[in-house]
N, CA, C and O atoms as a GROMACS GRO file, in nm:
protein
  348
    1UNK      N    1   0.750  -1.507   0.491
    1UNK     CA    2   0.842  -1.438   0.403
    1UNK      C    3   0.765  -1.352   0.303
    1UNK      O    4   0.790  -1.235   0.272
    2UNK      N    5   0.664  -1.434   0.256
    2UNK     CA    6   0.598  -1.296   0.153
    2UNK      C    7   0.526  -1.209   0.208
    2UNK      O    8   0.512  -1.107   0.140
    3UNK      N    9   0.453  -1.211   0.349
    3UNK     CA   10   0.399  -1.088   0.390
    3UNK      C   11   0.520  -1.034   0.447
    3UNK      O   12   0.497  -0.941   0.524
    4UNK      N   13   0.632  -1.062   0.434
    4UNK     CA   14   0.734  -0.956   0.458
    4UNK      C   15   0.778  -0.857   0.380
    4UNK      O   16   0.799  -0.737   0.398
    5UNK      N   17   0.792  -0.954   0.261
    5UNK     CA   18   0.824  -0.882   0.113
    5UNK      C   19   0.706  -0.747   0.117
    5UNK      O   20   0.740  -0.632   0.144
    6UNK      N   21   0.572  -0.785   0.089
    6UNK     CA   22   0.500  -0.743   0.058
    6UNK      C   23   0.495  -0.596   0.190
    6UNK      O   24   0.446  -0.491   0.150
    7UNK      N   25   0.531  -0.600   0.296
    7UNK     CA   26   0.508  -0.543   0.360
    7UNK      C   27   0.624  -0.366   0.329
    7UNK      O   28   0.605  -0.246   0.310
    8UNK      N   29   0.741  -0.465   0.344
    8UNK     CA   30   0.851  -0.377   0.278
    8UNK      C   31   0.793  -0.273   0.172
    8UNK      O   32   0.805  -0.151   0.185
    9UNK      N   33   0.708  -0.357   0.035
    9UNK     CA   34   0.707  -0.285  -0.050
    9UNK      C   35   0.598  -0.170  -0.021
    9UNK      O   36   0.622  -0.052  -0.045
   10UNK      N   37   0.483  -0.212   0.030
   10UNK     CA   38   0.366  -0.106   0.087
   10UNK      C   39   0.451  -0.007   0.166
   10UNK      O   40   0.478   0.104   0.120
   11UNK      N   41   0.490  -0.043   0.275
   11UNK     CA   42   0.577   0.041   0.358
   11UNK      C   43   0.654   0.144   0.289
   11UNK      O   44   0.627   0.261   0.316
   12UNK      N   45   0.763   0.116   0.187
   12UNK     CA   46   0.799   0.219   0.119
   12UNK      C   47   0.721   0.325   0.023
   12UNK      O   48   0.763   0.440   0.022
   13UNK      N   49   0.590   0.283  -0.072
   13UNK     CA   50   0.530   0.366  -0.102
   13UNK      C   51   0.450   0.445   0.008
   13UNK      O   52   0.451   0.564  -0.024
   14UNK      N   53   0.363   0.421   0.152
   14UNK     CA   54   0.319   0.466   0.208
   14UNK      C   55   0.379   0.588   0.277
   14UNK      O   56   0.324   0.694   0.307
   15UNK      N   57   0.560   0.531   0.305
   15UNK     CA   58   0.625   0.695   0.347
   15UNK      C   59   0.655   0.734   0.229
   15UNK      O   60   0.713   0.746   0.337
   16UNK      N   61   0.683   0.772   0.110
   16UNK     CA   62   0.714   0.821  -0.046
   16UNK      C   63   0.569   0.920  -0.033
   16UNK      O   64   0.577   1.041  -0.013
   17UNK      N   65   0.421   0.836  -0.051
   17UNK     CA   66   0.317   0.914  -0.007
   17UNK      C   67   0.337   1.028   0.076
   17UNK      O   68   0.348   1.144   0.037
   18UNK      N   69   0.342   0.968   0.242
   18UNK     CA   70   0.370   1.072   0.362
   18UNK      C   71   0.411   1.177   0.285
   18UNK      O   72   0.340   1.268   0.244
   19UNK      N   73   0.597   1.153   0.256
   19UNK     CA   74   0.645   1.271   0.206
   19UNK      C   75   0.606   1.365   0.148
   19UNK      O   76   0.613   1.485   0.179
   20UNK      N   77   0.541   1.290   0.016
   20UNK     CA   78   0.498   1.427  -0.094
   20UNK      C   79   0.340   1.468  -0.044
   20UNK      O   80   0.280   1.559  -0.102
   21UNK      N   81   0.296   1.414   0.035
   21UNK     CA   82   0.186   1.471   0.082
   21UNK      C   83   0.199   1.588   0.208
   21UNK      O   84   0.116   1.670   0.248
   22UNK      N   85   0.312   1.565   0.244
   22UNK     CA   86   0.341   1.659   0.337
   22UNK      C   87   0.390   1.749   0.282
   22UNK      O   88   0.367   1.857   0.336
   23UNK      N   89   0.474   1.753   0.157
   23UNK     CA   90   0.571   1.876   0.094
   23UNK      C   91   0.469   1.965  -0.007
   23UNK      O   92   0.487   2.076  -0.058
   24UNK      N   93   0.357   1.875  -0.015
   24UNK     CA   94   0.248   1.965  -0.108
   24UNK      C   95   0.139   2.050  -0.028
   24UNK      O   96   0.068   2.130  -0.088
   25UNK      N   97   0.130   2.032   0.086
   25UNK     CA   98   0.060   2.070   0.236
   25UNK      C   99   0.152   2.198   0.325
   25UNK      O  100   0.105   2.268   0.415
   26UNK      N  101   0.239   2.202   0.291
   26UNK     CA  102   0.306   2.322   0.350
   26UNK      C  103   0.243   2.456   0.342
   26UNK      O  104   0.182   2.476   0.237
   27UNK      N  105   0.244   2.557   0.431
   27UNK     CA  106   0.223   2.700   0.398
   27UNK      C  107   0.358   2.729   0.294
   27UNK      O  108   0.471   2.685   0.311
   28UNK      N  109   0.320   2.797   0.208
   28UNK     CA  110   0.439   2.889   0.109
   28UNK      C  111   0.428   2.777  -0.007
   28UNK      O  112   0.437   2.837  -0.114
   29UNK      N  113   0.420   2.709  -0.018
   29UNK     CA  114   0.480   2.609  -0.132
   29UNK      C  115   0.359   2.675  -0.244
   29UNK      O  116   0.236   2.686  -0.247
   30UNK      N  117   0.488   2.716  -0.344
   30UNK     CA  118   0.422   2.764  -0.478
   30UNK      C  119   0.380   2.656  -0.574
   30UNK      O  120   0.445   2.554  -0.595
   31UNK      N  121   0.270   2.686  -0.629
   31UNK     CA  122   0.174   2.617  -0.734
   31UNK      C  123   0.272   2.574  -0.836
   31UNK      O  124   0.265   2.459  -0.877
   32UNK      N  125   0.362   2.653  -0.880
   32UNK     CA  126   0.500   2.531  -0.948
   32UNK      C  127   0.490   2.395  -0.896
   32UNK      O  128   0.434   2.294  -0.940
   33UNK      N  129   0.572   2.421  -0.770
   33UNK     CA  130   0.593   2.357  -0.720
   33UNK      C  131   0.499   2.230  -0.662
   33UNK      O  132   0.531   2.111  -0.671
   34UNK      N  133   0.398   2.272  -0.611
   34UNK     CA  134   0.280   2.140  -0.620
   34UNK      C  135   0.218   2.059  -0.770
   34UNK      O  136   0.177   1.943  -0.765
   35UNK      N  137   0.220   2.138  -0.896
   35UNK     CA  138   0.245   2.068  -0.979
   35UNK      C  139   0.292   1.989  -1.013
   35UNK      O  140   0.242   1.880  -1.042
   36UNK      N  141   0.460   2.036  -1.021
   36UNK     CA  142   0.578   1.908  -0.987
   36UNK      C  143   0.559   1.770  -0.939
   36UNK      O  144   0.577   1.660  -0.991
   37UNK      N  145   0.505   1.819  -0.791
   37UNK     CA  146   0.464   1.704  -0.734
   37UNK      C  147   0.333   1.621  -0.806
   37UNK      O  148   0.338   1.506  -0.850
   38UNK      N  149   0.255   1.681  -0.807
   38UNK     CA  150   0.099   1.588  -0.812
   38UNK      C  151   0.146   1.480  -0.930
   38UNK      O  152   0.096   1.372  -0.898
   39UNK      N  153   0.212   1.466  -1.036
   39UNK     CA  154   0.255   1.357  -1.120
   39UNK      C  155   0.270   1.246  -1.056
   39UNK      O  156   0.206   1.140  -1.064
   40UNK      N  157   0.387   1.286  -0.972
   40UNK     CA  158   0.470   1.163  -0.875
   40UNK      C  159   0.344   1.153  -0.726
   40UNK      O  160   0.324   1.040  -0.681
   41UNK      N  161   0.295   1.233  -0.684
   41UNK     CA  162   0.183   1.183  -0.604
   41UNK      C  163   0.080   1.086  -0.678
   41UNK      O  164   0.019   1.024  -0.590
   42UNK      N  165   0.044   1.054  -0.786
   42UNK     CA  166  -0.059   1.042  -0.856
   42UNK      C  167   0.038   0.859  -0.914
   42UNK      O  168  -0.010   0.746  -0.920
   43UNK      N  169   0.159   0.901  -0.941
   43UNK     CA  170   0.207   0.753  -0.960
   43UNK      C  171   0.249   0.667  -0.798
   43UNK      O  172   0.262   0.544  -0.797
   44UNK      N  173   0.264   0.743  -0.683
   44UNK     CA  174   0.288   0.672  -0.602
   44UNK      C  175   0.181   0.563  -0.541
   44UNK      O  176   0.188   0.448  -0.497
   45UNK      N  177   0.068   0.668  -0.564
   45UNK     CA  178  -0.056   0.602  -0.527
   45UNK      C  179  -0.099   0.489  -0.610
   45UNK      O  180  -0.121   0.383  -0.551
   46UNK      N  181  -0.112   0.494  -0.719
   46UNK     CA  182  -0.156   0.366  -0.834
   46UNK      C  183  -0.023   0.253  -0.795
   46UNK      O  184  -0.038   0.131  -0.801
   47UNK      N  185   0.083   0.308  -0.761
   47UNK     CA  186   0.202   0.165  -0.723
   47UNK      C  187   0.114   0.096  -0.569
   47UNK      O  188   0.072  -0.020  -0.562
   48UNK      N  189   0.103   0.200  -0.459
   48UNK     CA  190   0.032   0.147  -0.380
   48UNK      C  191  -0.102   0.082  -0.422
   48UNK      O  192  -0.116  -0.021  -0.356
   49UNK      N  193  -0.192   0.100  -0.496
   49UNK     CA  194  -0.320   0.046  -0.505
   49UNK      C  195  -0.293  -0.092  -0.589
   49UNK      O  196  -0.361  -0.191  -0.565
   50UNK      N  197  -0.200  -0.092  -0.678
   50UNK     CA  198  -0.162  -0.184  -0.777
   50UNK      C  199  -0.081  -0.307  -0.678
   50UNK      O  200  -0.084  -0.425  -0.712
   51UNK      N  201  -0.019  -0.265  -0.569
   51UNK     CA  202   0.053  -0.377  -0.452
   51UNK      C  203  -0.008  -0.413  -0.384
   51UNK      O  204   0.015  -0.522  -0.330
   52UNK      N  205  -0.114  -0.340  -0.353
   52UNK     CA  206  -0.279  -0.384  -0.252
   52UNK      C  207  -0.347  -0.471  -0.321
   52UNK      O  208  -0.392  -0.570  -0.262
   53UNK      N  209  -0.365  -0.457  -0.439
   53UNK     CA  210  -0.477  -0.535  -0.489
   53UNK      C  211  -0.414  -0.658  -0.552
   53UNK      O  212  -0.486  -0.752  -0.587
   54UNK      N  213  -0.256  -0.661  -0.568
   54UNK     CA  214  -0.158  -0.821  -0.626
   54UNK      C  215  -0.184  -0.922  -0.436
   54UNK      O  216  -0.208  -1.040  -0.411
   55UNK      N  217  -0.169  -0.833  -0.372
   55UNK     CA  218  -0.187  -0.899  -0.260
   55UNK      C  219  -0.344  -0.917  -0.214
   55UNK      O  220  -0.367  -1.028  -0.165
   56UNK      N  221  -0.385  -0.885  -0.217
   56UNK     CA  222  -0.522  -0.868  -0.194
   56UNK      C  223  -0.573  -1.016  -0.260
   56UNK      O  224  -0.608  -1.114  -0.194
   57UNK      N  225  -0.566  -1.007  -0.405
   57UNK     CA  226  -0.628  -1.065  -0.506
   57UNK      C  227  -0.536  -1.256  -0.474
   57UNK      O  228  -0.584  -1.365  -0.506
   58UNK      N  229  -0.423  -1.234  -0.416
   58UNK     CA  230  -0.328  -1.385  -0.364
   58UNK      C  231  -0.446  -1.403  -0.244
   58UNK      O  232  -0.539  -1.481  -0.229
   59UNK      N  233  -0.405  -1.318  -0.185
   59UNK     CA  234  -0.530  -1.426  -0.080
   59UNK      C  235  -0.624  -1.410  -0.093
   59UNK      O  236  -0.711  -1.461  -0.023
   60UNK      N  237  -0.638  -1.354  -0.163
   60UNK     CA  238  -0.819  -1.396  -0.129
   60UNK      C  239  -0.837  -1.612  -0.232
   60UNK      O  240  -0.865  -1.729  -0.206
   61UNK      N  241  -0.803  -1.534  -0.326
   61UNK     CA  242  -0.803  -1.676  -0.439
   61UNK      C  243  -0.733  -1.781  -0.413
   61UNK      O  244  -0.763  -1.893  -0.456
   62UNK      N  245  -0.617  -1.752  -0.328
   62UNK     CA  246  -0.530  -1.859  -0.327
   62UNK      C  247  -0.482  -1.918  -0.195
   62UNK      O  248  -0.450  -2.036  -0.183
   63UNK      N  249  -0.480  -1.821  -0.091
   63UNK     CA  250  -0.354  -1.807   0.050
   63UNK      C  251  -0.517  -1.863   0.137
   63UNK      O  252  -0.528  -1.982   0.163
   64UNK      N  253  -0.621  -1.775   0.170
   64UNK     CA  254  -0.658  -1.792   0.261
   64UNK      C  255  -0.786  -1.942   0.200
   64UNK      O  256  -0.818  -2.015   0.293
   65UNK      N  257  -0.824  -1.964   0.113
   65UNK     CA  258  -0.854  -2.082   0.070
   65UNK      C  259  -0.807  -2.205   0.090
   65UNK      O  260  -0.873  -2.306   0.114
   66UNK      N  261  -0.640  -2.191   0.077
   66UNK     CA  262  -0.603  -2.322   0.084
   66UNK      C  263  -0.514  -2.349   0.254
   66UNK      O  264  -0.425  -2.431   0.279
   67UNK      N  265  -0.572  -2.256   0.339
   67UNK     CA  266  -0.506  -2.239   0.441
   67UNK      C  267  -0.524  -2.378   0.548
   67UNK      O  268  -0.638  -2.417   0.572
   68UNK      N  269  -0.420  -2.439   0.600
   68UNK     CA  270  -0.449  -2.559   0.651
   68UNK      C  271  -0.527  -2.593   0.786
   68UNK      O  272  -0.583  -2.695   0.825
   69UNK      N  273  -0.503  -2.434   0.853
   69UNK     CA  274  -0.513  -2.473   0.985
   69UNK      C  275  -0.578  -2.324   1.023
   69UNK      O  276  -0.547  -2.226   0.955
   70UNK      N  277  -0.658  -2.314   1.120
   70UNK     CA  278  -0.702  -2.174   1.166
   70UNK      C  279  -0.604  -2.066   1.233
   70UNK      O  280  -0.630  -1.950   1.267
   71UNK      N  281  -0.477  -2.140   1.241
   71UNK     CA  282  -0.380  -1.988   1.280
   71UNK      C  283  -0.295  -1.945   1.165
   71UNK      O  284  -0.220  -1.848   1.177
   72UNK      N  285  -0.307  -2.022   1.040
   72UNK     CA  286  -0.279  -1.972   0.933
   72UNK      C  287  -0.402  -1.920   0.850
   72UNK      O  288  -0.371  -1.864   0.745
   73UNK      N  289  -0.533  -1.929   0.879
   73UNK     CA  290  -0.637  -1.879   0.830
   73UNK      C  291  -0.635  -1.759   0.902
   73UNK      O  292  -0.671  -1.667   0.830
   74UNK      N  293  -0.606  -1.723   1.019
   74UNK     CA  294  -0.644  -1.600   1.097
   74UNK      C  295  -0.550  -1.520   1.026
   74UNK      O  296  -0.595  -1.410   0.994
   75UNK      N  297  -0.424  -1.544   0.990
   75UNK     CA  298  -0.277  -1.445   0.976
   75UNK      C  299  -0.326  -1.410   0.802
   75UNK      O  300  -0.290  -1.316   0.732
   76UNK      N  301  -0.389  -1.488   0.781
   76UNK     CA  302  -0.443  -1.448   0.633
   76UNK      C  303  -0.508  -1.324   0.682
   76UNK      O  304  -0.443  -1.223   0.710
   77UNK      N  305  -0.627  -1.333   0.692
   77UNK     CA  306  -0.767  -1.265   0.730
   77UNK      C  307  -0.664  -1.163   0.777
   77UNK      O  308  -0.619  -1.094   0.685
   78UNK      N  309  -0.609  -1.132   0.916
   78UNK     CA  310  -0.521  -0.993   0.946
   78UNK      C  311  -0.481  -0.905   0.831
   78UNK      O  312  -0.514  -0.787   0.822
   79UNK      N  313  -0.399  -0.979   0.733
   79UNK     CA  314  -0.341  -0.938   0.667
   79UNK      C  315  -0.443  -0.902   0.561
   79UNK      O  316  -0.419  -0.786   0.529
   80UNK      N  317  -0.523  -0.939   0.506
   80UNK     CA  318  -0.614  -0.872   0.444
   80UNK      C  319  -0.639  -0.790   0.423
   80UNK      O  320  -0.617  -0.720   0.324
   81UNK      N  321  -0.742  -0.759   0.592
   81UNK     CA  322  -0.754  -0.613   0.664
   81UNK      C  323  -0.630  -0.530   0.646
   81UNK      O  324  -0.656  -0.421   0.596
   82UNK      N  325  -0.548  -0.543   0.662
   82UNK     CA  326  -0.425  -0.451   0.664
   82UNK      C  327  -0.444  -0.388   0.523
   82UNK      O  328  -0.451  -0.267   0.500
   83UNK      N  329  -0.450  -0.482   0.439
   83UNK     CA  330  -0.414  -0.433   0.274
   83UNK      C  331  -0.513  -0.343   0.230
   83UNK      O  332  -0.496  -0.253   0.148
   84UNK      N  333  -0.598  -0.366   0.278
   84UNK     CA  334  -0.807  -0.285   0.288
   84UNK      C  335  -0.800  -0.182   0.311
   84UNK      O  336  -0.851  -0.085   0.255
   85UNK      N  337  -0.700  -0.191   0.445
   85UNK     CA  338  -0.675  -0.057   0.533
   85UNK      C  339  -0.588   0.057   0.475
   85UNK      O  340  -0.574   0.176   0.507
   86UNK      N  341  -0.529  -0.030   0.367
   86UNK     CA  342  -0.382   0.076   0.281
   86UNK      C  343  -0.451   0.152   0.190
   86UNK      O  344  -0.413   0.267   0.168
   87UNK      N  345  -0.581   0.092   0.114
   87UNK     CA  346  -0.612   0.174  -0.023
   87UNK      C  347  -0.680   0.277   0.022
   87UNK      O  348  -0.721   0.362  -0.056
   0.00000   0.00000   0.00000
């Protein structure tokens, strides 16, 4: 359940990212207009790095330490990588 949660929430900043990284990447898009954006590019990213590293920082200290058994040690470790893979 919490790498679900957690997944949800990465997932939504990562397409929010996509988006404004794609709408600031266009041919034509005026320097207004990428201004606009880079604020909200610049907070999407610190929400993502700030959800990477609450998760990050659970397992490492807490999840994959007290893990009972090696197929709950492995689903740790995956998930790790995954979060590594986001920043």
């Amino acid at each position: 359940v919490l790498s679900v949660a957690y997944k949800h929430s990465v997932g939504a900043r990562r397409q929010a990212w996509r988006a404004v990284n794609l709408l600031s990447s266009r041919d034509g898009v005026s320097p207004s207009v990428t201004e606009t954006i880079k604020p909200y590019h610049l907070k999407i990213e610190k929400e993502l790095n700030d959800t990477c590293d609450d998760v990050l920082k659970l397992l490492q200290e807490h999840l994959i330490p007290q893990a009972s058994d090696s197929e709950a040690k492995v689903f740790y470790l995956k998930m790790k990588g995954d979060y590594y893979r986001y920043l």
